[in-house]
C-alpha positions as CSV (number, residue, x, y, z in Angstrom):
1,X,0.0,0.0,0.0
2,X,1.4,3.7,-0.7
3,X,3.0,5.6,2.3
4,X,0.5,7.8,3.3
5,X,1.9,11.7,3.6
6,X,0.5,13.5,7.1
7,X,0.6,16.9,7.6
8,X,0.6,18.3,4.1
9,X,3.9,21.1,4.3
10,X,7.5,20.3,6.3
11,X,8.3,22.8,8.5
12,X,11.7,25.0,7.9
13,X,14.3,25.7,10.3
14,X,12.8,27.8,13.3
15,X,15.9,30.3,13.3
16,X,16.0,32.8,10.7
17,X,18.7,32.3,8.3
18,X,21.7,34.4,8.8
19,X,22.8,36.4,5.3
20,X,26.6,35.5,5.3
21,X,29.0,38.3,4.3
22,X,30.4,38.5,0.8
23,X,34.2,37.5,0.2
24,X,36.0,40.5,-0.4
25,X,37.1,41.0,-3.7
26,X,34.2,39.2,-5.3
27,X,30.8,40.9,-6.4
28,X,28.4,38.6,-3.3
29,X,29.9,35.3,-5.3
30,X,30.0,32.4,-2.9
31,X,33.6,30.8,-2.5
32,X,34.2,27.8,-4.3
33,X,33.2,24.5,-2.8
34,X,30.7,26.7,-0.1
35,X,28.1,24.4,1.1
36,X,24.5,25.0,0.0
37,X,23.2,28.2,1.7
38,X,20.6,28.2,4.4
39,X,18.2,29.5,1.8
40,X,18.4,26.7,-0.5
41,X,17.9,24.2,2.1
42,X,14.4,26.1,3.5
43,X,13.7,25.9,0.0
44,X,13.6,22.5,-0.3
45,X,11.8,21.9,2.6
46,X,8.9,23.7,1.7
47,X,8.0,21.0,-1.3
48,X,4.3,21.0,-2.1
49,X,2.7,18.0,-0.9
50,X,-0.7,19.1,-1.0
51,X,-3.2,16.8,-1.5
52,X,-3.5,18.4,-5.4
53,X,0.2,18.1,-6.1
54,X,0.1,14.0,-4.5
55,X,-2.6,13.6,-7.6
56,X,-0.8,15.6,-10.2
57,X,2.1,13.7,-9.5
58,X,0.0,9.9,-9.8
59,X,-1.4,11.3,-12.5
60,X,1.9,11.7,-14.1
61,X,2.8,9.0,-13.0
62,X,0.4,6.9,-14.8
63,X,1.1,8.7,-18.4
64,X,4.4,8.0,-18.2
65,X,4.5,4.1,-17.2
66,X,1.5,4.0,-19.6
67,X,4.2,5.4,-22.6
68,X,6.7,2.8,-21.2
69,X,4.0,-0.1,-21.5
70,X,3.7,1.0,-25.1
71,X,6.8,0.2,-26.2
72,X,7.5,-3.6,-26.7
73,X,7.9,-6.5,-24.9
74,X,10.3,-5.1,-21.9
75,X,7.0,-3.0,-21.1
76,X,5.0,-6.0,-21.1
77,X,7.3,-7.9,-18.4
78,X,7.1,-4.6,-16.8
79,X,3.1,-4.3,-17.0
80,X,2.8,-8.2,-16.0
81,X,5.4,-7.8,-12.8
82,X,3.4,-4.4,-11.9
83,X,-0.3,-7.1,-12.3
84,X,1.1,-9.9,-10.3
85,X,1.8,-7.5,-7.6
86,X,-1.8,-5.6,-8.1
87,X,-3.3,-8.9,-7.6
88,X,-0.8,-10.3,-4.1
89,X,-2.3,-6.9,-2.4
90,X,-5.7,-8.0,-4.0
91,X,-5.3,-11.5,-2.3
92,X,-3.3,-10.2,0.9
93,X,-6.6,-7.9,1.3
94,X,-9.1,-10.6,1.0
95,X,-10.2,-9.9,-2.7
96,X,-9.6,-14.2,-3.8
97,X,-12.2,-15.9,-5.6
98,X,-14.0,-18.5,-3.8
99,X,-17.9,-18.9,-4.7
100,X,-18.9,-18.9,-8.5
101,X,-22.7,-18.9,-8.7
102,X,-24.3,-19.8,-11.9
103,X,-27.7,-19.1,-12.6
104,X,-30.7,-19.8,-15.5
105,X,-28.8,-23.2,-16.1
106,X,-30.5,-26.4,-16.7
107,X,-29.5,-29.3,-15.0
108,X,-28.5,-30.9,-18.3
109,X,-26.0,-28.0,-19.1
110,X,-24.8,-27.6,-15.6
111,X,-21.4,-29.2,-16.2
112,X,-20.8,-27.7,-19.5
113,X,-20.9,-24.6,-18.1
114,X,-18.9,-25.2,-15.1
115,X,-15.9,-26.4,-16.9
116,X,-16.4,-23.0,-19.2
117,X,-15.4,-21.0,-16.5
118,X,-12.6,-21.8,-15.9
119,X,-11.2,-20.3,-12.7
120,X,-9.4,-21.5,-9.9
121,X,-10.0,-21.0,-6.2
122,X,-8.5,-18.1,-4.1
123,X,-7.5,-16.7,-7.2
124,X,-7.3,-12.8,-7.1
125,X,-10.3,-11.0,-8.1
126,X,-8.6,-8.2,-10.2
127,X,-7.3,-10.8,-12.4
128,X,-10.1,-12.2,-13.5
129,X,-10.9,-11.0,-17.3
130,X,-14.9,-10.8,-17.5
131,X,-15.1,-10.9,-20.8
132,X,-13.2,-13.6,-21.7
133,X,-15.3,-15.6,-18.8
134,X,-18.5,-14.4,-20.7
135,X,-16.8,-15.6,-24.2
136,X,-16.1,-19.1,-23.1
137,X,-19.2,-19.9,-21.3
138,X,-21.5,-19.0,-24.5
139,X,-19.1,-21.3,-26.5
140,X,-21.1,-24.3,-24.7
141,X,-24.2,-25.3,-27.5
142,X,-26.7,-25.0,-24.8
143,X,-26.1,-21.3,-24.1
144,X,-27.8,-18.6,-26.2
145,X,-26.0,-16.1,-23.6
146,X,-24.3,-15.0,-20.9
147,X,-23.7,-12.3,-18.1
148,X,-20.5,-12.6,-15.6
149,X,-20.9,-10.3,-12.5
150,X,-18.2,-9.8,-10.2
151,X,-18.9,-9.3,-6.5
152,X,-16.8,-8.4,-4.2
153,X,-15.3,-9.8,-2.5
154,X,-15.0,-13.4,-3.4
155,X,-17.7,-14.2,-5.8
156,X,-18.2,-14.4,-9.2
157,X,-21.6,-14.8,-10.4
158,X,-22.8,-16.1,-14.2
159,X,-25.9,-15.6,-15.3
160,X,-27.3,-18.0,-18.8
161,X,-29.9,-18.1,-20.9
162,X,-30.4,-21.3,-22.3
163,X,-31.9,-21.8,-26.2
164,X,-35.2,-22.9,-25.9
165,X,-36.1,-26.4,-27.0
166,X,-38.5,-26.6,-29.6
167,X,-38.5,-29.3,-31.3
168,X,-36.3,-33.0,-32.1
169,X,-35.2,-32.5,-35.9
170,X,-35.0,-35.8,-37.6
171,X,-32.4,-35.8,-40.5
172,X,-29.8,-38.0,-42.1
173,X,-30.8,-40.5,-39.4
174,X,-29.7,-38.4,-36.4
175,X,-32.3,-36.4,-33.9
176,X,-31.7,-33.4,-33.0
177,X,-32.5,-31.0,-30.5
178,X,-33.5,-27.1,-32.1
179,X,-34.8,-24.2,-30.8
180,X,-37.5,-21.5,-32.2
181,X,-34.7,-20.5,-34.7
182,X,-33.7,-23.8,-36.1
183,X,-30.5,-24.0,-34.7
184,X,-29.1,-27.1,-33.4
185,X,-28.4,-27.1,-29.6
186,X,-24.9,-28.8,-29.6
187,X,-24.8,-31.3,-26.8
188,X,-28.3,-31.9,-26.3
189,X,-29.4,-35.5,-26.0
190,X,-32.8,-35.9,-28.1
191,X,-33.3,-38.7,-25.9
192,X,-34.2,-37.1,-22.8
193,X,-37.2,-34.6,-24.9
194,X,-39.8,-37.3,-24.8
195,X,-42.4,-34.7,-25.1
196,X,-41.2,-32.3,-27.8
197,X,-42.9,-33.0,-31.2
198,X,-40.9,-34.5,-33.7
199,X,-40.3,-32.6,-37.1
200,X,-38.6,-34.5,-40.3
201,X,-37.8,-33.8,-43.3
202,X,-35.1,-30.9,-45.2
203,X,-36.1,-27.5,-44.3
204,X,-37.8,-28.7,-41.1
205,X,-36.3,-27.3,-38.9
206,X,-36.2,-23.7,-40.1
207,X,-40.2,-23.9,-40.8
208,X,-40.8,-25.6,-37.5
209,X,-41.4,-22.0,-35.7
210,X,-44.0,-21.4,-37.8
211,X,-46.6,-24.5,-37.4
212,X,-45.9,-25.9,-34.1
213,X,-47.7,-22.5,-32.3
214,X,-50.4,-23.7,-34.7
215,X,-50.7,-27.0,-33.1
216,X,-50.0,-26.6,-29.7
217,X,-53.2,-24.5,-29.9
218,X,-55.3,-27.4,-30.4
219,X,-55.0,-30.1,-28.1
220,X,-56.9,-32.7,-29.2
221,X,-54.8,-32.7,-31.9
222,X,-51.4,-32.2,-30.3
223,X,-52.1,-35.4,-27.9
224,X,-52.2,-37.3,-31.2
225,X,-49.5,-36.1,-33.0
226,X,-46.4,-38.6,-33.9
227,X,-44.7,-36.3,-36.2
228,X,-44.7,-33.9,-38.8
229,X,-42.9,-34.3,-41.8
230,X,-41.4,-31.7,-44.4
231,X,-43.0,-31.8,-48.2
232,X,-40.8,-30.4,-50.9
233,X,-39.5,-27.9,-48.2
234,X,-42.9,-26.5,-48.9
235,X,-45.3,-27.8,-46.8
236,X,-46.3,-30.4,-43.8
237,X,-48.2,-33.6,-43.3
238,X,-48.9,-34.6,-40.3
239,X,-48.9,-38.2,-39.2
240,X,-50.9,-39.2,-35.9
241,X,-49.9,-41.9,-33.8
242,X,-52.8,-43.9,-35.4
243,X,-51.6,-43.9,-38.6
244,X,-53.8,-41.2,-39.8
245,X,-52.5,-38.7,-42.4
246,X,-53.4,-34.8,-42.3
247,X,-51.9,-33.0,-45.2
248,X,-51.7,-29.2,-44.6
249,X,-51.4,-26.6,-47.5
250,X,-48.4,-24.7,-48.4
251,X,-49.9,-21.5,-47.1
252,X,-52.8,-20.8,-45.1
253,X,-52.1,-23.5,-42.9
254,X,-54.1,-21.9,-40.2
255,X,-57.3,-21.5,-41.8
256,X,-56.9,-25.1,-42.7
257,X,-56.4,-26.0,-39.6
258,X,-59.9,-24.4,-38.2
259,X,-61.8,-26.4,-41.1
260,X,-60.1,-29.2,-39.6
261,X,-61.8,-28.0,-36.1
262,X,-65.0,-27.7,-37.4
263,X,-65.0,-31.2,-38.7
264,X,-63.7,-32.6,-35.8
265,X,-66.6,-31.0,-33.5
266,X,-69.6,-32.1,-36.0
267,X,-68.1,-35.7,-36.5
268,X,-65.7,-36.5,-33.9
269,X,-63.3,-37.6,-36.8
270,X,-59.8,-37.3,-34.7
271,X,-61.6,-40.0,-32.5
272,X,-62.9,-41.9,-34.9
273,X,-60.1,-42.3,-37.0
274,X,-59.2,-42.3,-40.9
275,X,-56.3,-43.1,-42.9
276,X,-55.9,-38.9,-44.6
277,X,-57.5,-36.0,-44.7
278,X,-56.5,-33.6,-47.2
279,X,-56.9,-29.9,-46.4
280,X,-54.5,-28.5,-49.5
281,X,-57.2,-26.9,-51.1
282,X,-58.8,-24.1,-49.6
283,X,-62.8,-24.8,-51.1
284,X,-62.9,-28.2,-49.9
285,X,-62.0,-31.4,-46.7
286,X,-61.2,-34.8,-48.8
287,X,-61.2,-37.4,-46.1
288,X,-61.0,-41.3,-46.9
289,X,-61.8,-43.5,-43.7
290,X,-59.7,-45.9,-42.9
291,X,-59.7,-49.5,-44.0
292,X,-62.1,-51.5,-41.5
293,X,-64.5,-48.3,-42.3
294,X,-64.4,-48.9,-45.9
């Protein structure tokens, strides 16, 4: 810690300095080798070391080892001996890292995120580079993104937000989980989203936003839904755990959708059963019952 300057002015010599006589021969000019006069010395000891001058000096202070740290690798040594010692006062005064809190995490991410950090205990808090904390933990595929806090003075505190889970996208023979944007959430296990409808096809997973809001609006058909596959990257069909085939339009899908609701209420058809019901075009419902009904 800096030496701390009391008082603010040193105090001169209490006796008055006495004006020596000049040489004779000479014009006042001390002799050679004369010590410094009494003057001089009172001089000196009235330095400034008002509070104004002690930050005009810091402040110059800075500049200058700020040009120094600007000029090559020496300056770097010099800025990283000056850190290492910023952060032993940091540590000597307490400031060392010893709870990291992370919040908004699922329990499925939790150790994704944790090795992301990447910080050791009783590390000093002044070294710790927020921003490169904040970078690493929105590498993880689960994280759309991420705030580090630093509170002092031991704790660290990371707050996520997670992609949401939309969907399982089944392509090239691999399920996969994606969020309301399409994007695949890297390291997600598809495996442990029983519930989350299943989309299939090319171009599924960027269309899914669009029709699942549709669907989850109508329950009696969402509790029979297996999957809904991709057409053309145009438009869906949906195929109920029955069997049953539903084929949607390439636009409009929910007006469609509400004829679909009004035939459902007049003949109970979703209970019923059929093997397809074609709603592509707008004027008319095509359904053909199923087999044992024919």
């Amino acid at each position: 810690m800096p030496a701390v300057v009391r008082g603010g002015r040193r105090q001169s010599s209490k006796q008055p300095a006495q004006r020596s006589a000049a040489p004779k021969g000479g014009r006042g000019r001390a002799p050679r080798n004369a010590p410094a006069t009494p003057g001089k010395m009172a001089a000196i000891g009235r330095l400034d070391l008002s509070p104004r001058a002690v930050v005009i000096s810091l402040m110059a202070g800075v500049v200058v080892l700020a040009g120094v740290l600007a000029t090559g690798a020496r300056a770097e040594r010099i800025g990283a001996s000056i850190g290492h010692g910023i952060d032993g006062m940091a540590v000597g005064m307490g400031l060392k890292l010893e709870k990291v809190f992370i919040e908004g995490e699922s329990a499925e991410a939790t150790a994704a995120i944790q090795r992301a950090v990447q910080l050791n205990a009783d590390q000093a808090m002044t070294s710790i580079d927020l921003d490169a904390v904040r970078e690493r933990v929105e590498q993880v595929g689960w994280v759309k993104s991420a705030r580090v806090v630093r509170l002092l003075p031991n704790t660290l505190i990371v707050h996520v937000t997670e992609h949401d889970r939309l969907a399982i996208w089944q392509a090239g023979g691999r399920n996969m989980v994606i969020d309301s944007h399409g994007q695949v959430i890297r390291g997600a296990d598809a495996g442990r989203y029983p519930n989350l409808p299943l989309v299939v096809g090319k171009g599924a997973e960027q269309a899914a936003a669009e029709v699942l809001p549709l669907i989850a609006q109508r329950p009696r058909l969402m509790a029979r839904l297996e999957a809904l596959v991709r057409v053309d990257e145009r438009r869906w069909d949906l195929r109920l755990k029955d069997g049953s085939l539903i084929q949607l339009p390439a636009t409009e899908q929910d007006a469609a959708l509400i004829q679909l609701d009004a035939l459902d209420q007049r003949e109970r058809l979703l209970e019923l059963g059929f093997a397809r019901i074609d709603l592509r075009t707008p004027s008319e419902v095509a359904v053909r019952p199923s087999a044992g009904d024919a």
